[in-house]
Structure formats: structure tokens, C-alpha cells
RODO-2510 file (C-alpha; in nm, 4 decimals, decimal comma):
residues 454
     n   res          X          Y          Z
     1     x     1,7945    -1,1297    -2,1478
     2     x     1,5299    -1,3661    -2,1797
     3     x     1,2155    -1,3422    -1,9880
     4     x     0,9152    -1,5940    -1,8809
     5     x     0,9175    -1,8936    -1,6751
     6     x     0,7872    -2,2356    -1,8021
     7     x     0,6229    -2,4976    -1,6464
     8     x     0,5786    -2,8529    -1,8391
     9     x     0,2969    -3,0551    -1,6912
    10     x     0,3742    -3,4472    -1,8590
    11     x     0,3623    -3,7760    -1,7077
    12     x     0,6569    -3,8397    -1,9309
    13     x     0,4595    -4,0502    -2,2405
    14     x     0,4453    -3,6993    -2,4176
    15     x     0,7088    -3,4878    -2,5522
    16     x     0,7796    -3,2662    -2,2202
    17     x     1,1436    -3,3921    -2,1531
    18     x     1,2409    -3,3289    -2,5497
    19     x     1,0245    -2,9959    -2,5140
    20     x     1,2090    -2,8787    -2,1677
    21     x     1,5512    -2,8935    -2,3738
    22     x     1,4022    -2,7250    -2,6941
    23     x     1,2565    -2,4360    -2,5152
    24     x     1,5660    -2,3690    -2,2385
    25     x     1,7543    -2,1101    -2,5173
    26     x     1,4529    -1,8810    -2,5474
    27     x     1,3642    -1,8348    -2,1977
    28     x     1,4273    -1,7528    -1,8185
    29     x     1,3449    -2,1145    -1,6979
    30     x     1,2147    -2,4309    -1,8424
    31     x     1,0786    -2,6897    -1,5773
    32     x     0,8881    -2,9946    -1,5765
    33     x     0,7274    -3,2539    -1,3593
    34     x     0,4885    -3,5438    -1,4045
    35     x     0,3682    -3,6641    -1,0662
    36     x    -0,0158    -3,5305    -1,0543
    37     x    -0,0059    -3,5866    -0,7058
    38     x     0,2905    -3,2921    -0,6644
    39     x     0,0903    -3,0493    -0,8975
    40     x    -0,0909    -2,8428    -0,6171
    41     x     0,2727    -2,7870    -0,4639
    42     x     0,4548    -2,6943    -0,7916
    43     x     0,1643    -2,4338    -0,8586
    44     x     0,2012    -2,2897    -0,5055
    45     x     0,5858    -2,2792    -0,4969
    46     x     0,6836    -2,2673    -0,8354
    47     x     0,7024    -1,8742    -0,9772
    48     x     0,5634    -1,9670    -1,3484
    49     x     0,4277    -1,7695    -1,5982
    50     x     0,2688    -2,0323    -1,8411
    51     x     0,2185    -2,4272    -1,7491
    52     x     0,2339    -2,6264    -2,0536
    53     x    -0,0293    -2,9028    -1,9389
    54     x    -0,0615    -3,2570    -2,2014
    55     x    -0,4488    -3,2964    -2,2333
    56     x    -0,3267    -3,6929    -2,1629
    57     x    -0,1686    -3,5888    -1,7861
    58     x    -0,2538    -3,8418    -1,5531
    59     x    -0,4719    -3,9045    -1,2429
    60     x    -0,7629    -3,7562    -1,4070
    61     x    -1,0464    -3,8458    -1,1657
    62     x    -1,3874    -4,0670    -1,3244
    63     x    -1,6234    -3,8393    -1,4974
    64     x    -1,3860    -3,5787    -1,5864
    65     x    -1,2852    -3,4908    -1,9240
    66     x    -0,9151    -3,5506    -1,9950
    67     x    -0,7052    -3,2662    -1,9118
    68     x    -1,0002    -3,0146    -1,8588
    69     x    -0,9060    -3,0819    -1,4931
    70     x    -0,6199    -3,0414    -1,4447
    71     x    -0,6662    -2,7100    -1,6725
    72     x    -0,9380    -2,6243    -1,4369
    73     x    -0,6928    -2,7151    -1,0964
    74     x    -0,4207    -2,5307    -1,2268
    75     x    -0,6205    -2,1902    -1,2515
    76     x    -0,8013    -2,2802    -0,9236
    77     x    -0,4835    -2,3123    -0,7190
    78     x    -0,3300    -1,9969    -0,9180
    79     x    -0,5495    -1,8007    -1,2080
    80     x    -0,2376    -1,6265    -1,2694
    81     x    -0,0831    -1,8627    -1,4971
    82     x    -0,1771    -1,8790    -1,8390
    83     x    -0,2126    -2,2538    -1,9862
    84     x    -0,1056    -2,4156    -2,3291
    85     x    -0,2890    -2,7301    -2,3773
    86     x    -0,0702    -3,0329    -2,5680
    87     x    -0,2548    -3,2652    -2,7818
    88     x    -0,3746    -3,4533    -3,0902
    89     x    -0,4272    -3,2911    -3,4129
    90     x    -0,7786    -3,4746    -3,3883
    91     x    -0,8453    -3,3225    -3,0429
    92     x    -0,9386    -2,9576    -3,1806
    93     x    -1,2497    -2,9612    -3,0654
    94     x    -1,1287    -3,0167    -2,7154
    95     x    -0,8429    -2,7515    -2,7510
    96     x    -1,1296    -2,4971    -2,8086
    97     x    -1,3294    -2,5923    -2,5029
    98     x    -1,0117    -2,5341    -2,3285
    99     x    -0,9582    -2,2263    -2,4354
   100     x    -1,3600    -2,1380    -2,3241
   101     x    -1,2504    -2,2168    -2,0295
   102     x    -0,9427    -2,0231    -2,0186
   103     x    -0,6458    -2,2111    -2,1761
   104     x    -0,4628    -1,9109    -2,3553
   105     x    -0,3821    -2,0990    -2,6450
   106     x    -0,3171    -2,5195    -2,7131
   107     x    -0,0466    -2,7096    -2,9499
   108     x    -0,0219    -2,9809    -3,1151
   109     x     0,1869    -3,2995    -2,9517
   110     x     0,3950    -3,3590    -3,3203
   111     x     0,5360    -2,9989    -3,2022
   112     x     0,6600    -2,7324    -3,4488
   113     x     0,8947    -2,5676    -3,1826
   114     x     0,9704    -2,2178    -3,3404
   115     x     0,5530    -2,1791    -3,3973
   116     x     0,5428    -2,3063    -3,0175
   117     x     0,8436    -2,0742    -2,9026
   118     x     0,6720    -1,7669    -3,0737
   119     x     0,3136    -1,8166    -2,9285
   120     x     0,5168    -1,8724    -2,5610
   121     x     0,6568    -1,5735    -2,6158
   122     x     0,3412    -1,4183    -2,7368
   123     x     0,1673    -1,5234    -2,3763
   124     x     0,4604    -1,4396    -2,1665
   125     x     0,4545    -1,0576    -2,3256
   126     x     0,0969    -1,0087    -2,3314
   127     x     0,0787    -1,1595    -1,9246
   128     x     0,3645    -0,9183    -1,8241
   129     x     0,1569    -0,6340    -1,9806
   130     x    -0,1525    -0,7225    -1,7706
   131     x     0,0509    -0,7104    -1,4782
   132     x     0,1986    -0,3749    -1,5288
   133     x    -0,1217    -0,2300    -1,5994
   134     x    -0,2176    -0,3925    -1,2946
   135     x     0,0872    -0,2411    -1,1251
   136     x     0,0174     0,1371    -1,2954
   137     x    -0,3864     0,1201    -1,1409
   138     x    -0,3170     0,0610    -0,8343
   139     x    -0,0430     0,3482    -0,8787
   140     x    -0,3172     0,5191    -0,9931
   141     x    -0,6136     0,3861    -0,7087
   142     x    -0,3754     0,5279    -0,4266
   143     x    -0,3813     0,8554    -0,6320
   144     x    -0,7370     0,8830    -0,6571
   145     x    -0,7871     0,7689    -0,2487
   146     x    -0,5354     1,0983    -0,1843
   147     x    -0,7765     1,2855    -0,3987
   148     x    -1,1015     1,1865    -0,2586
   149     x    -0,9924     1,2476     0,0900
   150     x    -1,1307     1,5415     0,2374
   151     x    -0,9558     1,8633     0,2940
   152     x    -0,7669     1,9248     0,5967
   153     x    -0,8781     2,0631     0,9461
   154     x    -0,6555     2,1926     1,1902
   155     x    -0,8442     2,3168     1,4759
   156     x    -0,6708     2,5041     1,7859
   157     x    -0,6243     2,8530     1,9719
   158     x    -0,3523     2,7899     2,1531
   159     x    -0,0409     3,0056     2,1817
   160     x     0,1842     2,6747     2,0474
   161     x    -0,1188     2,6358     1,7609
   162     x    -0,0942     2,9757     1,6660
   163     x     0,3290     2,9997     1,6410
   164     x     0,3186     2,7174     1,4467
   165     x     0,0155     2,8539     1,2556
   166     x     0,2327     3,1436     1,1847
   167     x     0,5369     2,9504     1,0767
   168     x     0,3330     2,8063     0,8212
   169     x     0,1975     3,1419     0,6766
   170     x     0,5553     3,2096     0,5880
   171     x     0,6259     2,8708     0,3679
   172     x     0,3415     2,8167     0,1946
   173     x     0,4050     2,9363    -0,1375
   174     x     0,7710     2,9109    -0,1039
   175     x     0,9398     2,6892    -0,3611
   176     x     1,2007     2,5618    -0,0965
   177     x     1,1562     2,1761     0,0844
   178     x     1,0158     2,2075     0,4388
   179     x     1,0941     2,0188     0,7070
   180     x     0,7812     1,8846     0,9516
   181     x     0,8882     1,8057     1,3109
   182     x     0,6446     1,6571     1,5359
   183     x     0,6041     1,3530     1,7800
   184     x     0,4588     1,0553     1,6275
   185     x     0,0862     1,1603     1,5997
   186     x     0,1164     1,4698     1,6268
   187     x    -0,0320     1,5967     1,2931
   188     x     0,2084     1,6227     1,0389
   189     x     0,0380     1,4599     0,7451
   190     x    -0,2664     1,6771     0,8364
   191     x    -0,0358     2,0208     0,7952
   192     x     0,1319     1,8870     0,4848
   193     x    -0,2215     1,8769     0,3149
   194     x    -0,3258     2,2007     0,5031
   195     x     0,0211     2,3701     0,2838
   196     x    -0,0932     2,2305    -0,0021
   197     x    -0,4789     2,2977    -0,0334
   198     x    -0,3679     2,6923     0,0983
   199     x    -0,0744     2,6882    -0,1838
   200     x    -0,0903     2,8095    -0,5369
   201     x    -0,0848     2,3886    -0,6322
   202     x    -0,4238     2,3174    -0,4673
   203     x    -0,5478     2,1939    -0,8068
   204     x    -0,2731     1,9503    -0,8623
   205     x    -0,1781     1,6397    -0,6602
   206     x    -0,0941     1,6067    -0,2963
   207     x     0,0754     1,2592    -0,2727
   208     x     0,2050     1,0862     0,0304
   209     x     0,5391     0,8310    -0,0104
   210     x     0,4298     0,6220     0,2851
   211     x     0,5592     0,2680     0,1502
   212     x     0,9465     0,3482     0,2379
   213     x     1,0967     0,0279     0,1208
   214     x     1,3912    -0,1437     0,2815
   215     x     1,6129    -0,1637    -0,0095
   216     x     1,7633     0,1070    -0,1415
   217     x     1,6871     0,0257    -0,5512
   218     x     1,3709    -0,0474    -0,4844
   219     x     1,3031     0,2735    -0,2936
   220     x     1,5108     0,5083    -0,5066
   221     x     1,2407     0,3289    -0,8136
   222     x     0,9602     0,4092    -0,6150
   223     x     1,0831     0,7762    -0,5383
   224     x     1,2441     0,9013    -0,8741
   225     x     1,0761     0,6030    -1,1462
   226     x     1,2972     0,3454    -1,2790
   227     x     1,4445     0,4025    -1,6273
   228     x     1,3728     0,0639    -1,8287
   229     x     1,6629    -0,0080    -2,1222
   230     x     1,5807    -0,3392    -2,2444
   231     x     1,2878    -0,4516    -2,4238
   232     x     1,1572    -0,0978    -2,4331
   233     x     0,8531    -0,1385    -2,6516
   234     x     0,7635    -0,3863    -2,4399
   235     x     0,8808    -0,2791    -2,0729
   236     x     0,7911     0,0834    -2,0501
   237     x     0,9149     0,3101    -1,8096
   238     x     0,7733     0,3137    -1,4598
   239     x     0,7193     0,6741    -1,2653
   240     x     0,8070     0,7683    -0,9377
   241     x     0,6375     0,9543    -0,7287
   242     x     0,8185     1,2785    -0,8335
   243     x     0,7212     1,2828    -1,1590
   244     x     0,3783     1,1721    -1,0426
   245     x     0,3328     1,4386    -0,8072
   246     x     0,4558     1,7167    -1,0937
   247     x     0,3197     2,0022    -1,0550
   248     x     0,1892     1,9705    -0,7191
   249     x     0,2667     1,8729    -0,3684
   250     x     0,5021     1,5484    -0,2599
   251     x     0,4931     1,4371     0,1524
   252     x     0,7320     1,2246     0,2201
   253     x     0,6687     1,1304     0,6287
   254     x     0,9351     0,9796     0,7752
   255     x     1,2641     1,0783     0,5916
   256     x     1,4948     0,9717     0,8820
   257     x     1,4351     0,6347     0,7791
   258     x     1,5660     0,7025     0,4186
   259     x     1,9021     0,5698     0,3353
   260     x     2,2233     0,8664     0,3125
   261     x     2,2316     0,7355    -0,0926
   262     x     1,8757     0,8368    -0,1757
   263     x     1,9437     1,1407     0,0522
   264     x     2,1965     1,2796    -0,1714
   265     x     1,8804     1,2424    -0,4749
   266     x     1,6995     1,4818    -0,2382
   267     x     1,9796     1,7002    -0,2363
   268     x     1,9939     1,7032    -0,6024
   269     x     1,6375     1,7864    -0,6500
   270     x     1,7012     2,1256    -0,4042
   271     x     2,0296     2,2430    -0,5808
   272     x     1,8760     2,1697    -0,9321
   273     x     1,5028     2,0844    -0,9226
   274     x     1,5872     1,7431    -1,1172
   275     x     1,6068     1,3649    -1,0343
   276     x     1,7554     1,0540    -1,1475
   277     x     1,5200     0,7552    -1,2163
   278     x     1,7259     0,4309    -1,1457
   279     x     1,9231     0,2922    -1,4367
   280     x     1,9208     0,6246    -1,6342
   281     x     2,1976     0,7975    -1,8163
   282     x     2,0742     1,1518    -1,6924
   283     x     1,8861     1,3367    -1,5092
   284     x     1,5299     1,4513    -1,5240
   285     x     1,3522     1,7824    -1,4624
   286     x     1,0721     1,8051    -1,1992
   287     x     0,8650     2,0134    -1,0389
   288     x     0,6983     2,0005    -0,6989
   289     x     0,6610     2,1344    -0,3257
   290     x     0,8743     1,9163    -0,1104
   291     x     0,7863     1,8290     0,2255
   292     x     0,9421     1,6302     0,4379
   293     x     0,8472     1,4778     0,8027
   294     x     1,0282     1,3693     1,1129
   295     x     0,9680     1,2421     1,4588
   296     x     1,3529     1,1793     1,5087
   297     x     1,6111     1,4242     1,6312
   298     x     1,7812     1,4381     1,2962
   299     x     2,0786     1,6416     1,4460
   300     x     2,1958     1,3335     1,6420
   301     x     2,1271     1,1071     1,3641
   302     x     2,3706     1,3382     1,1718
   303     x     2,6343     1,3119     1,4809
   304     x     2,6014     0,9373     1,4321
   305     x     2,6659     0,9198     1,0704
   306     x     2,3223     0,8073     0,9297
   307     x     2,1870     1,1267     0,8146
   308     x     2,3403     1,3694     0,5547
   309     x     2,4558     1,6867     0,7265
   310     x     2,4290     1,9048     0,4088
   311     x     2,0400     1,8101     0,4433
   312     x     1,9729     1,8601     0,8004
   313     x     2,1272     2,1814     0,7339
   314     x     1,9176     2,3311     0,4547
   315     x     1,6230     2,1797     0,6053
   316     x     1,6642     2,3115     0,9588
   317     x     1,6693     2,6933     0,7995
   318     x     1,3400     2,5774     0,7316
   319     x     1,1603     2,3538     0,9810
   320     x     0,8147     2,3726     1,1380
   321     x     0,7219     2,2563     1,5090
   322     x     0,4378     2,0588     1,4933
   323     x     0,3437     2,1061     1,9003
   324     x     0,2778     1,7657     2,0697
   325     x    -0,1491     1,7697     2,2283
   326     x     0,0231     1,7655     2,5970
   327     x     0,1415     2,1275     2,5158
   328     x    -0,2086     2,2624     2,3485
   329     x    -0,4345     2,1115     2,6031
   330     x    -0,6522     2,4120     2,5457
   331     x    -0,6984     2,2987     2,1767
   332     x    -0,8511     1,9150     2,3079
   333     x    -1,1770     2,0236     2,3041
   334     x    -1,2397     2,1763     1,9827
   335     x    -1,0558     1,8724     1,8347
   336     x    -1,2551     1,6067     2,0359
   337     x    -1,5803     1,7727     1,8825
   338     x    -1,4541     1,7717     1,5492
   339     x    -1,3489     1,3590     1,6084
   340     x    -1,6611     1,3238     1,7676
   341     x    -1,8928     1,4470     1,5046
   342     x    -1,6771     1,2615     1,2332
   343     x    -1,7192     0,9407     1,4091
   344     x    -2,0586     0,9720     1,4429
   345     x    -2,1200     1,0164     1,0463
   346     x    -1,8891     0,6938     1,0289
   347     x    -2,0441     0,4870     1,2532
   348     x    -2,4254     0,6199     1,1852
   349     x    -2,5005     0,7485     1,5277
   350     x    -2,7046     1,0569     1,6301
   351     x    -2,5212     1,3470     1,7760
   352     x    -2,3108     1,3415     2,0665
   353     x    -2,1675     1,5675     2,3010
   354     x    -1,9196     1,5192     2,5940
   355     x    -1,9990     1,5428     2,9478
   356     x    -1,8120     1,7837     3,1743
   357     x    -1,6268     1,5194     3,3452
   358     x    -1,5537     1,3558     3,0082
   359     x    -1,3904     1,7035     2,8979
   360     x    -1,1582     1,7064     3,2264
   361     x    -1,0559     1,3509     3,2011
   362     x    -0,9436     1,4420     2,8332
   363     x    -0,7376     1,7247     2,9041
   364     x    -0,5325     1,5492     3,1843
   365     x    -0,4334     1,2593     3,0206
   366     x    -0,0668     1,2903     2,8526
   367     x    -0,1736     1,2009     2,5416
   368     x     0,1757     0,9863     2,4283
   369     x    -0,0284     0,9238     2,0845
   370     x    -0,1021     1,3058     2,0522
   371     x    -0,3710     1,3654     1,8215
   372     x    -0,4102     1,0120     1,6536
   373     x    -0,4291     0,8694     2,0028
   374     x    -0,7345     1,1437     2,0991
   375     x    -0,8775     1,0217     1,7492
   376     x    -0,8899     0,6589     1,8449
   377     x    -1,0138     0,7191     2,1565
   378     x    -1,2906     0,9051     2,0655
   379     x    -1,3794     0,6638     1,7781
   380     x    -1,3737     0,3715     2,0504
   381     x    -1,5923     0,6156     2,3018
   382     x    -1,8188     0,6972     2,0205
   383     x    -1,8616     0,3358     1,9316
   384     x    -1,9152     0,2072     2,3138
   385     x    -2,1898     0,5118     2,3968
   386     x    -2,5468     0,3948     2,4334
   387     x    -2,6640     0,7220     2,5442
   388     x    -2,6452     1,0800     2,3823
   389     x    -2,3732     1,2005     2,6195
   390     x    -1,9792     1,0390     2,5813
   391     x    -1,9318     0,9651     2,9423
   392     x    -1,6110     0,8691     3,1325
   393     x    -1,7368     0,4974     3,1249
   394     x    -1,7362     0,4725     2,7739
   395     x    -1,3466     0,5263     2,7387
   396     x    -1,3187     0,2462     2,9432
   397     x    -1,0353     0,4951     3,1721
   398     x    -0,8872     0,3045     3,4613
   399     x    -0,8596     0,5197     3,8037
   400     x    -0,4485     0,5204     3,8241
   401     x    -0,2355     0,8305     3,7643
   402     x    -0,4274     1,1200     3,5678
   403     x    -0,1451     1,0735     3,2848
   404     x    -0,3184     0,7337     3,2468
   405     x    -0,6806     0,7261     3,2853
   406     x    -0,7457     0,5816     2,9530
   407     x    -0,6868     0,2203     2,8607
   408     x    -0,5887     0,2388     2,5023
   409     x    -0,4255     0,0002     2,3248
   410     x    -0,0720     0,0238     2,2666
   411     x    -0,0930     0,0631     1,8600
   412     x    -0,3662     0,1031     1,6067
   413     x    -0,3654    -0,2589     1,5189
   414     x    -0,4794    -0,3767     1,8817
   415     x    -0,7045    -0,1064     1,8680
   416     x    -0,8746    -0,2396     1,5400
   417     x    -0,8489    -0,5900     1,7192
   418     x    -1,0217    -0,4859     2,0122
   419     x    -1,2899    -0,2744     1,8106
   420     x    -1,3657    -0,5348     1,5478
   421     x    -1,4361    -0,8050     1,8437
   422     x    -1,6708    -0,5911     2,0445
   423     x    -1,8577    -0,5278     1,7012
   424     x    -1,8959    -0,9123     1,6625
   425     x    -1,9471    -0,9868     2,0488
   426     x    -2,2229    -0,7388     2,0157
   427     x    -2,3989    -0,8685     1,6950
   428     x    -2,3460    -1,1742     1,8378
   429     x    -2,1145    -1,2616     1,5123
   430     x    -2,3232    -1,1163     1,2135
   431     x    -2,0810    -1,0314     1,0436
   432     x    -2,3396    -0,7890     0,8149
   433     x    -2,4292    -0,5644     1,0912
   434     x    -2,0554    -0,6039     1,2691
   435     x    -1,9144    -0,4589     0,9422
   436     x    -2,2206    -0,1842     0,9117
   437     x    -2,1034    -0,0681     1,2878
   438     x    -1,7165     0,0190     1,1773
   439     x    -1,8322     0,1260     0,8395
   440     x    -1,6416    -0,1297     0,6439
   441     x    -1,7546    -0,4266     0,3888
   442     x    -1,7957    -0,7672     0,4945
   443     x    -1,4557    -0,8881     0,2810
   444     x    -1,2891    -0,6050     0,4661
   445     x    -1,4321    -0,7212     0,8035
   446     x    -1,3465    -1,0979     0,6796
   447     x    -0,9728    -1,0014     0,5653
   448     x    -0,9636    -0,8526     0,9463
   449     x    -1,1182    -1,1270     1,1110
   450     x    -0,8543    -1,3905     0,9285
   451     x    -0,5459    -1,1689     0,9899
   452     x    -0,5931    -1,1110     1,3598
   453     x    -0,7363    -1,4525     1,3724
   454     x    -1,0626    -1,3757     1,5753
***
């Protein structure tokens, strides 16, 4: 199959139309324009790997050197294509300045079409190679994030901490997939880590699969790799996270949401410890700890046909309760002081401690959010306190029903709205001290200002 997409950039004096039908047999798609004025929307719309720009394009403004700008627009608009300069044989001089600035290559107009095929080609290889090293970093950054993290803390005395405590004792180190079940918030991710760091794989990977995709070949490549038959030197295989996570621990948190096809993969891996990467012949051998969250009642998911039954059944023999916070309201205020001393290293405050009356208002609310909801609030009381004692005032609680005596925002996002405009409203929009008070650069506090357009 041929690959790379071509974009011709001729105001139709030059050889583009006679080029377009040379160079359609060697790849993907050949396409070519020569109104300057439609060039920002071609490079915005247009999925090309390589423009193919004549030095002589039109609509160069006064002062600028021929087809330097338009070289210079087309990585402005998008540095991601690569640009082959057309022109004279007496224009090397220029060729090379277009290369210095950042032409991958130039031609001459009397074209020698296999020599121009074979450098295309060249470009379109060597650009697909950047991007998959691209792709395998940032496979690579998220690993590193898991790593850095820091270990686990589940705090708690509670008779529901301590059965579930117990019910974890008696998995750790077996090699069988575990089930999580917990309300949304309720801690599951934290548990996962806390069975790996006490397992025998502590020194290899914990990785979370939290970017469940919506079709199922894309997700079965993400989960089990994706097996690459054509062009093999120059396409290489692509891991999943199974074979990323060998050897250690793999948490994937929401499995209701997985398609019954990739279930029966999951299946596979229990009977016979081995996977199938998508588009392979066979299967593969693997080896890691399973575990598996839920927030959904998977028996009724298996009464309505979307969840394997096989599955529910091995993983029920083997499920642990993570308790929602409305059941361990003992447990709130060793976890407050753990949020509340974590917050203040974030947000470079002194310590604080709760009030009394801050304690009590705690334990009564319901706490829908469980323990991500406490987190937030705490994070938005520690933010708000002027004083060295979190008072009821600084949660901001509203005096209705005890199950709702805090205002918090319905999901994190509103909650990182509302946060990141108090910061600003407070440093009356410097954005250098906003994004020193939540602890984040000022591209990252830019980024949030665009996207929830404050």
C-alpha cells in the first residue's frame, strides 16, 4: 500500500499539474492548488505530509525573497509538514537557504521524477519515524508520571476499612485478576497501587489503562499492541499496555465500559496468561497482576447482555469492596489531615489544622464524591484559608440539609474553573503568581484559562 500524502503548491506556470499525474502511482494522495490566497486553508484542512512549494509561487509580498515566504507560512501555519522547494538549476544558492531554514530537501523544475519520487519517499519515511518516536515517548512520559507518583496511603480504622483491609491481605500475591468495586471516588486506583507496592512486583511497573477508547480496534491496539505486517522495517510493532506492564502490575479502572469482544481477550489472558495484539497470526505470552475496577453493578449489565458472564463470574470469586466515605465516617478525619497537609505542600502554605466545627461539618455531609470529593474540598478550603485554622467559612458550606452543607461543584472540571478564577480574581490577573498559588506553570494556567474561556 502506498503511504504519504502530497501537496503541490504551483500557480500553474510550473510543472505541478504534469508532476500531480507523475507522482499519483507511488503514493497515498497527490494534490495541488495554486491560489496563494487559499494556502492558509489547504494547510489547516488538508492532512499532508510534504508540500511541494515552486520558489516562483505567487503573491509573494514586497521585500520578501521569492518563495522563502511562503516556505516560511507554510511551517508557521503547520511545522509538521516537511517542504521540497522547486526551482532553477541556477537557484542553488537559494535552495540551500531554504533548507537553513527548514525546507527538507529542494528539486530542480526540469524534474527527474524517479530521483524526485525516491527523495519523497525518503521524507515521507523518515517524517513517519519522527512521529512514532513521538508516539513511543509519550508512551513512555505517561510511564515515567506512574513512576514518579508517590506511593499509596490508605488511611482508616474503621470496621468497613479494616474488612476490606483484610480482603486485600488475601490477594496480594495471588496470580489471579481482581476485581475492585467501589462508588465513583471511592479509592480504587489508590488500592490498586497499595496491591502492587505490598506485592512481590513492587520493583516493576504499575500502569493505569485510563484512555478506554470508543472503538473497539483501536482499544484492543492500545490494550494487547498492534501487530504491524507491512512495511515492517519501516513500521515497527507498537506495544500495548500488557506487554508494557510485563512483569508488573496492569489497572485497568473502569472495565464495564469495555466492549464483550475485548472481554473475551481478558478471558484469554486468565485461562492462558497470553494475548493477541491486533492483526497477529498468534498469540503472545505475558505476564502481569490484573486488576480490574468497577463502579457499575456488573451482574445486571450481564442480565442485559453487555457484559460477559464467564467474566463476572471468575471475577466475582474474587472481588474487593471498596466502602463508600458515608460508611467510614470515622476514617474522615485522619484522611482530611492527610489532604490537608498535602495541599498545603502544593499550594506553599504553613500548617493547618481543622477547627472542631470544621471536623463535624465534615463528617455529616454524604459525601456523593467519596474520597475525591473530601480531596477537592479540602484543596479548595486550603486554598480559601487566610488564617491557620480551616474554618467552616472557608468551604464556602451553605446552611440547608446536613447531607449538603458544602457547595462543591458538580465535577472536577468546574471545580478547576472555579479555583483557577479565584486565583486570578485574587492576583488581580497575574497570571505568574495565579499559577504559583495552584502549583502549575503559566502555559498550564494559559492552556486552562483558553479552554474554560476565562
Amino acid at each position: 500500500m502506498s503511504v504519504g500524502r502530497i501537496l503541490i503548491i504551483d500557480d500553474g506556470k510550473g510543472p505541478g499539474g504534469a508532476l500531480e499525474m507523475a507522482l499519483r502511482m507511488d503514493f497515498e494522495s497527490v494534490k495541488s492548488f495554486s491560489n496563494p490566497n487559499l494556502l492558509p486553508f489547504y494547510l489547516k484542512t488538508e492532512k499532508a505530509d510534504v508540500a511541494i512549494l515552486d520558489v516562483d509561487f505567487s503573491g509573494v509580498r514586497e521585500g520578501e525573497e521569492r518563495g522563502l515566504y511562503w516556505l516560511r507560512e507554510i511551517k508557521r501555519i503547520n511545522p509538521r509538514i516537511e517542504v521540497v522547494i522547486l526551482l532553477e538549476e541556477e537557484d542553488v544558492m537559494l535552495g540551500e537557504r531554504a533548507i537553513e531554514e527548514g525546507a527538507a530537501n529542494f528539486a530542480f523544475k526540469r524534474v527527474n521524477t524517479r530521483e524526485l519520487v525516491a527523495s519523497l519517499r525518503s521524507i515521507v519515511q523518515l517524517k513517519l519515524m519522527k512521529e512514532r518516536c513521538e508516539l513511543v515517548e509519550s508512551r513512555f512520559d505517561g510511564i515515567r508520571k506512574e513512576l514518579l507518583q508517590s506511593k499509596p496511603v490508605i488511611q482508616g480504622s474503621s470496621v468497613p476499612y479494616n474488612r476490606m483491609m483484610y480482603a486485600i491481605t488475601g490477594v496480594i500475591d495471588t496470580p489471579d485478576a481482581i476485581l475492585l468495586q467501589g462508588e465513583t471516588g471511592s479509592g480504587k486506583k489508590t488500592v490498586a497501587r497499595y496491591i502492587h507496592n505490598q506485592s512481590s512486583r513492587r520493583n516493576e511497573l504499575f500502569l493505569e489503562a485510563n484512555h478506554l477508547l470508543e472503538r473497539e480496534t483501536e482499544l484492543g491496539g492500545y490494550l494487547f499492541g498492534v501487530k504491524k505486517r507491512n512495511y515492517p522495517t519501516a513500521d515497527p510493532d507498537l506495544p500495548g499496555k500488557f506487554q508494557l506492564a510485563e512483569g508488573g502490575t496492569l489497572y485497568i479502572p473502569e472495565v464495564a465500559k469495555i466492549p464483550l469482544s475485548v472481554q473475551d481477550q481478558f478471558l484469554r489472558y486468565m485461562e492462558k496468561a497470553v494475548v493477541e495484539p491486533v492483526g497477529a497470526s498468534r498469540s503472545v505470552p505475558v505476564n502481569v497482576k490484573l486488576l480490574l475496577g468497577t463502579a457499575e453493578d456488573l451482574k445486571s449489565l450481564v442480565e442485559e447482555g453487555v457484559f460477559h458472564e464467564e467474566l463476572y463470574r471468575r471475577l466475582s470469586s474474587k472481588a474487593i469492596e471498596i466502602p463508600a466515605l458515608r460508611h467510614r465516617v470515622e476514617d474522615i478525619e485522619d484522611i482530611a489531615n492527610f489532604f490537608i497537609s498535602q495541599s498545603c505542600a502544593k499550594y506553599h502554605k504553613g500548617p493547618l489544622r481543622m477547627s472542631a466545627r470544621t471536623l463535624e461539618e465534615l463528617k455529616l455531609n454524604q459525601w456523593p464524591g467519596n474520597i475525591s470529593e473530601l480531596k477537592l474540598t479540602i484543596e479548595k478550603g486550603v486554598i480559601l484559608c487566610e488564617e491557620e485554622v480551616l474554618r467552616p467559612e472557608d468551604f464556602r458550606f451553605r446552611p440547608v440539609a446536613q447531607s449538603q452543607l458544602f457547595k462543591i461543584p458538580d465535577t472536577i472540571e468546574e471545580m478547576e474553573k472555579s479555583m483557577i478564577k479565584k486565583a486570578l480574581e485574587r492576583h488581580k490577573n497575574n497570571h505568574s503568581a495565579a499559577a504559583a498559588q495552584l502549583g502549575i506553570t503559566r502555559q498550564t494556567l494559559y492552556n486552562k484559562i483558553r479552554k474554560y474561556k476565562l
